[in-house]
C-alpha positions as CSV (number, residue, x, y, z in Angstrom):
1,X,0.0,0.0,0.0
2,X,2.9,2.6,1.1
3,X,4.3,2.1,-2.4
4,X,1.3,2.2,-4.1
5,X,0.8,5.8,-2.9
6,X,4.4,6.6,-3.6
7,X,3.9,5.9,-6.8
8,X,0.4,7.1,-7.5
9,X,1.9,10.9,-5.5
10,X,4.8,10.5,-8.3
11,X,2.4,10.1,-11.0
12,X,-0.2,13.5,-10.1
13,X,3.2,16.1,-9.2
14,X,4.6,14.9,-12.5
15,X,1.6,16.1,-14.1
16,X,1.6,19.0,-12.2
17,X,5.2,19.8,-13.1
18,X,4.1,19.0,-17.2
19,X,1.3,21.7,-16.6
20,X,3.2,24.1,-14.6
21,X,6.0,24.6,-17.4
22,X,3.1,25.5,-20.1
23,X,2.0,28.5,-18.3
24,X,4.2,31.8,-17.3
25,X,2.9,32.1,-14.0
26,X,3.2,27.8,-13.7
27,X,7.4,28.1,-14.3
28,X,7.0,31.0,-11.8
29,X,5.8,28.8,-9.1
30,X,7.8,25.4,-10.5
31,X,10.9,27.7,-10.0
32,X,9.8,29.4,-6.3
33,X,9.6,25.8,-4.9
34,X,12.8,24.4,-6.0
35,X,14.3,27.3,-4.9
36,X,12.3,27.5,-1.6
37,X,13.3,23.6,-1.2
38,X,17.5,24.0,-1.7
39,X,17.1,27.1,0.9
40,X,16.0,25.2,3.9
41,X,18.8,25.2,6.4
42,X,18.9,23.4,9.2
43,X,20.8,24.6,12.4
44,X,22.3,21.9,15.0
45,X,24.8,21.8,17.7
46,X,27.4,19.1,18.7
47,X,29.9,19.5,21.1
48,X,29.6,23.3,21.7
49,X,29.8,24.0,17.6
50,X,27.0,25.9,15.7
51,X,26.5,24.2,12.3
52,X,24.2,24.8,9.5
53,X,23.0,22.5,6.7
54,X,21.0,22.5,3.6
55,X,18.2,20.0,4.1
56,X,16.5,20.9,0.6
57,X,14.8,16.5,0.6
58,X,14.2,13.7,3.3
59,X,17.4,12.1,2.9
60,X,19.6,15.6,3.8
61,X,17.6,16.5,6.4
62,X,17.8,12.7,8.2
63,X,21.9,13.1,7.6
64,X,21.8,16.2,9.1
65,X,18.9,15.5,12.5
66,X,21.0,12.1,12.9
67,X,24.7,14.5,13.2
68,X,25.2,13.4,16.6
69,X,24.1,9.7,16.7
70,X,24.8,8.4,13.5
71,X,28.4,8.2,13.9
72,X,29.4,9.4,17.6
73,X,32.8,7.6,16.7
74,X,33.6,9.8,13.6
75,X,33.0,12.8,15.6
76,X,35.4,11.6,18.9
77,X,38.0,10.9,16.3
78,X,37.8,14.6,15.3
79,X,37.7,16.4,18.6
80,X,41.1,14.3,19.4
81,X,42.9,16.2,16.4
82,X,45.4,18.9,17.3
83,X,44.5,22.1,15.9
84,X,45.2,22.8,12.4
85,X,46.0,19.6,10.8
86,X,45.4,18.9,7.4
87,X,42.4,16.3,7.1
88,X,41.6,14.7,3.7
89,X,37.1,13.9,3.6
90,X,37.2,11.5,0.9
91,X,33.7,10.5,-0.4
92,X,32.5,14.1,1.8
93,X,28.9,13.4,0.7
94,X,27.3,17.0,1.6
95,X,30.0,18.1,4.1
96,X,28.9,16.9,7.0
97,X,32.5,16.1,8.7
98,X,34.7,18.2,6.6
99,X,32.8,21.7,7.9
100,X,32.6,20.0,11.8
101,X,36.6,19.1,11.1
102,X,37.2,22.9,9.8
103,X,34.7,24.2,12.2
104,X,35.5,22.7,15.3
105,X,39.5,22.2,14.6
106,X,40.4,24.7,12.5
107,X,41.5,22.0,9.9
108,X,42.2,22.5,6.4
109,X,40.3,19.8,4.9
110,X,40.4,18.5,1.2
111,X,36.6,17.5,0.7
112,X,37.2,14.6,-2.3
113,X,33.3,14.1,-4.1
114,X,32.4,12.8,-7.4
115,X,29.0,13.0,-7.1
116,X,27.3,16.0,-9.4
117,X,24.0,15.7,-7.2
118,X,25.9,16.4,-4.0
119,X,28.1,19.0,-5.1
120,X,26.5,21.8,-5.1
121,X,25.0,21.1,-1.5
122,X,28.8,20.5,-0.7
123,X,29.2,23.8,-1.8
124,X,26.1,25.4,-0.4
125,X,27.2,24.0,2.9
126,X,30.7,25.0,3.1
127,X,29.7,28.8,2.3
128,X,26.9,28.8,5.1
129,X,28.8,27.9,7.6
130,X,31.7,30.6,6.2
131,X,34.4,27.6,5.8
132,X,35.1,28.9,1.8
133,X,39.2,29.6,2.8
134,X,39.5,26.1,5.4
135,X,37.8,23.7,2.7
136,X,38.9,22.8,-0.8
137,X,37.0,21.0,-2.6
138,X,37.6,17.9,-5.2
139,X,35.6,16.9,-7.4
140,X,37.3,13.8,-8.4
141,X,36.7,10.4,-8.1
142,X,39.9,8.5,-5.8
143,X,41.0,5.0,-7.0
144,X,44.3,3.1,-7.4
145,X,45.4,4.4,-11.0
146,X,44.7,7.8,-13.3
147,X,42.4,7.6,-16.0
148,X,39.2,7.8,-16.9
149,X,35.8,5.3,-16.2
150,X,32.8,5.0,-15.3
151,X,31.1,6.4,-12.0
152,X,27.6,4.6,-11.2
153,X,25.2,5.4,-9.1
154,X,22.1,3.8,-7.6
155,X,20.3,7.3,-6.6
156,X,20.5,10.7,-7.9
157,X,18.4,11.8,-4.6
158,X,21.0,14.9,-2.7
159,X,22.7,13.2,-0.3
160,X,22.5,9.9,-1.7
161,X,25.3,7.3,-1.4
162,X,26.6,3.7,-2.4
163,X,28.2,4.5,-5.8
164,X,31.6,3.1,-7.4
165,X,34.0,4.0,-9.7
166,X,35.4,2.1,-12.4
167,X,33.6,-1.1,-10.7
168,X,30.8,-3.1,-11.1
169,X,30.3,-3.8,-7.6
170,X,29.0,-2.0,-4.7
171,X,28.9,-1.4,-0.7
172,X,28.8,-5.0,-0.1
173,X,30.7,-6.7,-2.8
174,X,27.8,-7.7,-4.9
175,X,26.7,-6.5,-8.3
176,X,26.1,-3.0,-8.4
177,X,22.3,-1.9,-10.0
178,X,23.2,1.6,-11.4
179,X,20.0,3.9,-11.8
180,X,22.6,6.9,-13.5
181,X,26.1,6.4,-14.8
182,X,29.0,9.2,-16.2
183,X,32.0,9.1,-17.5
184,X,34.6,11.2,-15.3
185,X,38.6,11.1,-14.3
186,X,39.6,8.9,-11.5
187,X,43.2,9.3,-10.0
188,X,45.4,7.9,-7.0
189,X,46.1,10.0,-3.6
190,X,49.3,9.9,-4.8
191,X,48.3,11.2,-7.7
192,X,46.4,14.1,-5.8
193,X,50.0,15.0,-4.2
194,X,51.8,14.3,-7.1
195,X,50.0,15.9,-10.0
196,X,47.4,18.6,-7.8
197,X,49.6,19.8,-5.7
198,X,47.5,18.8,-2.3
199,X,49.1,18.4,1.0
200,X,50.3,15.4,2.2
201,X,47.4,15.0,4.8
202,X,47.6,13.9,8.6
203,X,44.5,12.2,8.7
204,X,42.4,10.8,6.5
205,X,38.5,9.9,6.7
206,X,37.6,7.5,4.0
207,X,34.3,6.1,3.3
208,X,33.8,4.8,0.1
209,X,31.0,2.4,-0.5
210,X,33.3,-0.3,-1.2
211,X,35.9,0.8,-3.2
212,X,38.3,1.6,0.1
213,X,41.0,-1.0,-0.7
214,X,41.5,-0.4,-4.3
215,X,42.0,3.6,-2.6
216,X,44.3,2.5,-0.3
217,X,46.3,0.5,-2.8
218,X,47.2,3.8,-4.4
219,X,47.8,5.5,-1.8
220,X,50.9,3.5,-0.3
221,X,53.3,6.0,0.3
222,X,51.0,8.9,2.1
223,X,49.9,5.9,4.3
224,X,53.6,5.3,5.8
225,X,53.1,9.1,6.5
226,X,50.1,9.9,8.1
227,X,49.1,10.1,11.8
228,X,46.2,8.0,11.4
229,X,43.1,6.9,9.6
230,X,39.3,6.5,9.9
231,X,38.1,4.0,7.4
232,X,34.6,2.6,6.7
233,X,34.8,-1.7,6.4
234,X,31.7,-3.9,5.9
235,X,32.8,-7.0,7.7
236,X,30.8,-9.0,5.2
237,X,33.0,-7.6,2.1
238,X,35.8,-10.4,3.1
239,X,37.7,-9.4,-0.1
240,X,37.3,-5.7,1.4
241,X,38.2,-6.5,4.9
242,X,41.5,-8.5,3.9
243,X,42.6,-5.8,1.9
244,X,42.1,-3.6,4.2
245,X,43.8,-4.6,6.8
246,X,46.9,-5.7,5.0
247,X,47.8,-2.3,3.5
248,X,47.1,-0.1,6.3
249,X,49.4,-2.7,8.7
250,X,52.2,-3.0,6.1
251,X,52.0,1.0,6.0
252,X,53.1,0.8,9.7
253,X,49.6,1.4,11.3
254,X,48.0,-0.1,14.3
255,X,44.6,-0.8,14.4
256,X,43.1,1.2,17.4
257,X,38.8,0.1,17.0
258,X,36.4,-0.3,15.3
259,X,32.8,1.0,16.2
260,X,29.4,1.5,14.7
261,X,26.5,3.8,16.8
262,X,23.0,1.8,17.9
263,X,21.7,3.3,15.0
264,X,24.1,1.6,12.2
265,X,23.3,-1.6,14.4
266,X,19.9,-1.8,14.7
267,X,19.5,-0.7,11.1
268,X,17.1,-3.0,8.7
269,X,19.4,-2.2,5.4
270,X,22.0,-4.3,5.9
271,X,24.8,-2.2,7.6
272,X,24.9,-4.2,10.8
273,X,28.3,-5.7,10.1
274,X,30.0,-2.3,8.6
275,X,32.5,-0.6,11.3
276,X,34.4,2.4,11.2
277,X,38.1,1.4,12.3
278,X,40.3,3.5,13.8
279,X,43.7,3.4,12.8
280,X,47.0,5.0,14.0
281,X,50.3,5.1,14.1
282,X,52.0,3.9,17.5
């Protein structure tokens, strides 16, 4: 029944959209509520820091209400940063850590996202919450080599997740079903310091839906270099997990923990079995 309506709600706003456009005063109102919708900000504080988000859909505004709860772990690893490190965010989503890292920290973060449907509320966000000089963004997709393939994603929804690059496999190993797909470059961390010019960082937040081993395989060298690492790792992913942990030990780190919040745990998608480890260097 719940999709039923879904669908049937689709079906009338679609044909109010297709009217709206034939009329003057229809594009008028077409345009006032998409503009109405990527204005809503949402204002939330965590640990004694003021942040504001755009929460223009569902999805955005869950991200943003769940800040605190969704991954208390990501947010402790912050707050234990000395001031003014350099922090690489890569797959940022809509800026959620990056602007609390720049924010709370004073870190100059490198915000790496491929996504053109969460761009420009990565860039929205970053400018509300006057971060525009601690945050650079990428717009790349990170994987082991340079070149270009394909980047697939299974929503186009702002905010939305569990895309690959160059892969045909997802979160949680399996087959990928793309919805949207685009051809875009791909290139190594080493390539970012190498060829872009970023900092070598000194601590890296990686969630990647997936694709965090093939990352880290190109990324040897900065590895042997940072402080530490927070790295997303579905326990169910075997290939993922193994991977995982071999390159980040034979790059001289020490696995501190891994932790996922109630929420993650009790969650009904799947996600049970994927942590957040904590790695450092001893």
């Amino acid at each position: 029944m719940k999709e039923f309506i879904k669908k049937t709600v689709k079906i009338i706003l679609r044909q109010i959209v297709n009217i709206n456009q034939k009329t003057r005063i229809g594009q008028y109102i077409h345009n006032l509520m998409i503009n109405i919708s990527m204005n809503q900000v949402v204002k939330i504080e965590h640990n004694g820091c003021t942040l504001k988000f755009a929460a223009p859909n569902p999805l955005c505004n869950w991200r943003v209400r769940t800040f605190s709860t969704k991954e208390p772990e990501t947010l402790e690893w912050i707050d234990s940063f000395p001031k003014n490190t350099v922090l690489w965010d890569i797959g940022a989503n809509i800026g959620l850590y990056s602007i609390y890292a720049a924010k709370k920290m004073n870190c100059q973060v490198w915000a790496f996202e491929p996504s053109v449907f969460n761009l420009e509320l990565l860039v929205r966000n970053i400018f509300t919450n006057g971060l525009a000089d601690q945050i650079c963004i990428v717009p790349l997709a990170l994987s082991d080599q340079l070149g270009s393939n394909q980047m697939r994603l299974t929503t186009i929804e702002w905010g939305g997740a569990l895309s690959t690059f160059g892969q045909q496999f997802g979160w949680d190993g399996k087959v990928i079903q793309p919805i949207f797909e685009f051809k875009t470059i791909g290139l190594s961390m080493e390539n970012a310091v190498q060829s872009l010019a970023i900092p070598v960082p000194d601590y890296i937040k990686m969630d990647v839906d997936g694709l965090e081993h093939f990352l880290l395989k190109g990324g040897q060298s900065i590895l042997k270099v940072i402080k530490g690492i927070l790295i997303e790792v579905n326990d169910d992913f075997n290939e993922q997990a193994v991977q995982c942990r071999r390159l980040l030990s034979e790059a001289g780190l020490i696995l501190k923990e891994k932790r996922h919040s109630d929420l993650i745990a009790n969650s009904k998608e799947g996600f049970q079995n994927g942590y957040n480890q904590i790695w450092i260097r001893n």
